[in-house]
C-alpha positions as CSV (number, residue, x, y, z in Angstrom):
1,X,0.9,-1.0,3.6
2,X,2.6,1.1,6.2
3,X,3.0,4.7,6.3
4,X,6.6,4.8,5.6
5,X,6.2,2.3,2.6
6,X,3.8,4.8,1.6
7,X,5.7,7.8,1.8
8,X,8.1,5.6,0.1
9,X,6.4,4.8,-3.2
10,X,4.4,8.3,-3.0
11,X,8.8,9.6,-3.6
12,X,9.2,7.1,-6.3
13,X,6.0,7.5,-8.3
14,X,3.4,10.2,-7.4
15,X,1.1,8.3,-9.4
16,X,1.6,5.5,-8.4
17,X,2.1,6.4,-4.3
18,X,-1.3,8.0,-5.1
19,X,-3.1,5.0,-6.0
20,X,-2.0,2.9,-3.1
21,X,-2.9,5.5,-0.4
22,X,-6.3,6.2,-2.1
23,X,-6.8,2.1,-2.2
24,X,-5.6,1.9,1.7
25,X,-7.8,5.1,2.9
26,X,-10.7,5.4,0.6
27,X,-13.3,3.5,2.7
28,X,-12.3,5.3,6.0
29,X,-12.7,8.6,3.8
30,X,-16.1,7.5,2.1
31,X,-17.1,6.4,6.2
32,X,-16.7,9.5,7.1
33,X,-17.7,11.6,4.2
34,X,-21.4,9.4,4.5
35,X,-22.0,10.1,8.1
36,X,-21.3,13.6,8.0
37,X,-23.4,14.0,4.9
38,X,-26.5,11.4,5.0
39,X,-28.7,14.0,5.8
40,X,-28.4,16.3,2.9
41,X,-26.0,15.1,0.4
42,X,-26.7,12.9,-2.7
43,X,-24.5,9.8,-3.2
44,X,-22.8,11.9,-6.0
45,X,-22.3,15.1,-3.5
46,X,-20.4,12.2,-1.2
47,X,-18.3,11.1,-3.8
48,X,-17.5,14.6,-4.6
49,X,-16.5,15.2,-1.4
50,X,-14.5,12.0,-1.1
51,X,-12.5,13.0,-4.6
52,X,-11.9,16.6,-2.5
53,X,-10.7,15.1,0.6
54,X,-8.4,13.3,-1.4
55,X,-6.9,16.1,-3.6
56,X,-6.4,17.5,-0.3
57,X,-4.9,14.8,1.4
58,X,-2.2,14.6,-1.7
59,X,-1.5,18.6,-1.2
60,X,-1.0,17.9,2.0
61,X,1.2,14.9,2.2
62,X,3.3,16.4,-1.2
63,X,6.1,18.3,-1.8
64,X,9.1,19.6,0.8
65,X,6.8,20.6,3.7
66,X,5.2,17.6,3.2
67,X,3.4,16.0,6.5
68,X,5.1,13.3,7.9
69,X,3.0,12.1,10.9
70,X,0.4,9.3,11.6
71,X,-1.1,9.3,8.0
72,X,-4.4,8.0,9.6
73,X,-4.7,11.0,12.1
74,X,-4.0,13.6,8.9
75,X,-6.8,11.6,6.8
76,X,-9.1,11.9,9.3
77,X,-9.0,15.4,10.5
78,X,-8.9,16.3,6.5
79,X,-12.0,14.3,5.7
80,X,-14.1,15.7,8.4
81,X,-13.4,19.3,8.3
82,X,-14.2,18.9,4.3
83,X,-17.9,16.7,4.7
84,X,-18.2,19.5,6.9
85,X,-17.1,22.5,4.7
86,X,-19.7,20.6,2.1
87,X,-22.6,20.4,4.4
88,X,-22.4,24.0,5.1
89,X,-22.5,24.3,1.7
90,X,-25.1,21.9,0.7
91,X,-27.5,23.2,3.7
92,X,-27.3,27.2,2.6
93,X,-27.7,26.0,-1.6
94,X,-30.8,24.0,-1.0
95,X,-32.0,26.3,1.8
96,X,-32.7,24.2,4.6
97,X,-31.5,23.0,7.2
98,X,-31.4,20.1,9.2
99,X,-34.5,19.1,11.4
100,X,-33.3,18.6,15.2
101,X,-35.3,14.9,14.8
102,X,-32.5,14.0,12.3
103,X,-29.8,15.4,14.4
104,X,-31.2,13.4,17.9
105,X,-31.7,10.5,16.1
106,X,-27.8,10.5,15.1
107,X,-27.2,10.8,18.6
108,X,-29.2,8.2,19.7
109,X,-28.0,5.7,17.2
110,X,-26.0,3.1,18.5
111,X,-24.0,2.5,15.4
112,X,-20.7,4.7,14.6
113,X,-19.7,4.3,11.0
114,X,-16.4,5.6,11.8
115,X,-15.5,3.6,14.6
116,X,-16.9,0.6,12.7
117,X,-15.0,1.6,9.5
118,X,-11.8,1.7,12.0
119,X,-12.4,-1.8,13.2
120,X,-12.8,-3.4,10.0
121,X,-9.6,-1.3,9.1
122,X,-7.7,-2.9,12.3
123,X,-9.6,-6.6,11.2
124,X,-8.0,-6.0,7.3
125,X,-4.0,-5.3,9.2
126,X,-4.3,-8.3,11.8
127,X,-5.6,-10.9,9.3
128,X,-3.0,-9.5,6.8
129,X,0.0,-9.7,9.4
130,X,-1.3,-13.1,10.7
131,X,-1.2,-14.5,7.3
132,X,2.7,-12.9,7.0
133,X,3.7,-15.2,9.7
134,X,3.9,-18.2,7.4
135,X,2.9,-21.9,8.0
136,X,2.8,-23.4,10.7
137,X,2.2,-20.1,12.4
138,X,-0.8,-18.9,11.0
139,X,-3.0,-22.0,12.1
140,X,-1.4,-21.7,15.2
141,X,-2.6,-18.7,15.8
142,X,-5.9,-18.9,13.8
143,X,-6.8,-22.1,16.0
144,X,-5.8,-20.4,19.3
145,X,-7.3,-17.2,18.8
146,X,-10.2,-17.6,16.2
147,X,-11.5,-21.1,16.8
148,X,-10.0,-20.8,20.6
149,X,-8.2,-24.1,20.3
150,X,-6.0,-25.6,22.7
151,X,-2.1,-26.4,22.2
152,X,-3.2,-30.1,22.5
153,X,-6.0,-30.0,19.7
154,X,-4.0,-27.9,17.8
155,X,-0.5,-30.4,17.9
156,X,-3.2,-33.0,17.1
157,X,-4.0,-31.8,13.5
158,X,-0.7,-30.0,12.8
159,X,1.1,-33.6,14.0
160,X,3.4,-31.6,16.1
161,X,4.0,-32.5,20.1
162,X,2.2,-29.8,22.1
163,X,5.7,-27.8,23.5
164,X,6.8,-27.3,19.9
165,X,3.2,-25.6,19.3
166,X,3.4,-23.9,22.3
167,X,6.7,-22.3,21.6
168,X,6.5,-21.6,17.7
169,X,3.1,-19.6,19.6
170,X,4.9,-17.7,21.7
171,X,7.1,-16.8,18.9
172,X,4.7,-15.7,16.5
173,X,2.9,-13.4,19.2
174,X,6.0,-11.7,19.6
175,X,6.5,-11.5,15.6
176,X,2.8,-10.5,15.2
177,X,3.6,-7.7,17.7
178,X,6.6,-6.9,15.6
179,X,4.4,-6.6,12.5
180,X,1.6,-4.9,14.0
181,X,3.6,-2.2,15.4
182,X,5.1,-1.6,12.2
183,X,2.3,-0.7,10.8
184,X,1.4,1.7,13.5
185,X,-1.0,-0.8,15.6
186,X,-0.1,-0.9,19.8
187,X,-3.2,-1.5,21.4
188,X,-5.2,-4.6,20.3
């Protein structure tokens, strides 16, 4: 769902516009929530903190001052300055702090939840707009791209001659472009 079909529904039905951005967001919020808080937070404490990046996120994106920018970039910025807020806040009630080990060891990890919670987002949108295309498309394009096919194999199976694959290719790219950028994706 796009950020304008978003905005959309959240003017139609709160409740309703509510749902759908806390079903589109909730694992890039719960990403971020976990890495800021492994070190001192229950799994409770990071759901709490997930429900108050959300109540925030809905202040925020509600009403006539409403924000009406990249969603994503909001969400983001929202969920890290409120693990953060709760860290503080979890460090000073339980009156420790964080060993430097911890912290060098979260540098030196190669993993980064949020970028990978990102990609998996980006995965979720192309397959999604890939799958809009419609048959014949979609194999097309699966079978180029996925299985890295070529026009020839591909017009074998599909029982299409190989310049009809190749153009109905070139024309879903450019529709899969269409779609991505709708949805707020340039670069891929």
């Amino acid at each position: 769902m796009t950020d304008s079909e978003l905005r959309e529904l959240m003017r139609v039905s709160a409740e309703k516009g509510r749902r759908a951005l806390f079903d589109e967001y909730c694992a890039y919020v719960y990403a971020i929530a976990a890495m800021k808080l492994k070190n001192c937070a229950s799994r409770e404490d990071i759901e709490e903190c997930v429900s108050d990046v959300f109540a925030e996120i809905y202040r925020a994106c509600s009403g006539d001052n409403g924000y009406d920018g990249d969603l994503r970039g909001i969400i983001g910025v929202i969920a890290r300055r409120t693990a953060t807020d709760y860290f503080r806040r979890l460090s000073v009630r339980s009156g420790r702090s964080v060993p430097i080990d911890d912290t060098v060891g979260e540098l030196r990890s190669s993993e980064d939840i949020v970028a990978s919670a990102e990609s998996a987002e980006l995965s979720r949108i192309l397959m999604s707009c890939v799958k809009s295309l419609g048959e014949p498309d979609t194999t097309i394009i699966t079978q180029q791209y996925y299985y890295g096919r070529t026009v020839r194999e591909i017009a074998a199976v599909l029982k299409m001659t190989d310049s009809a694959v190749q153009k109905r290719s070139v024309r879903a790219r450019a529709k899969l472009r269409e779609l991505l950028s709708e949805r707020g994706v340039e670069d891929i």
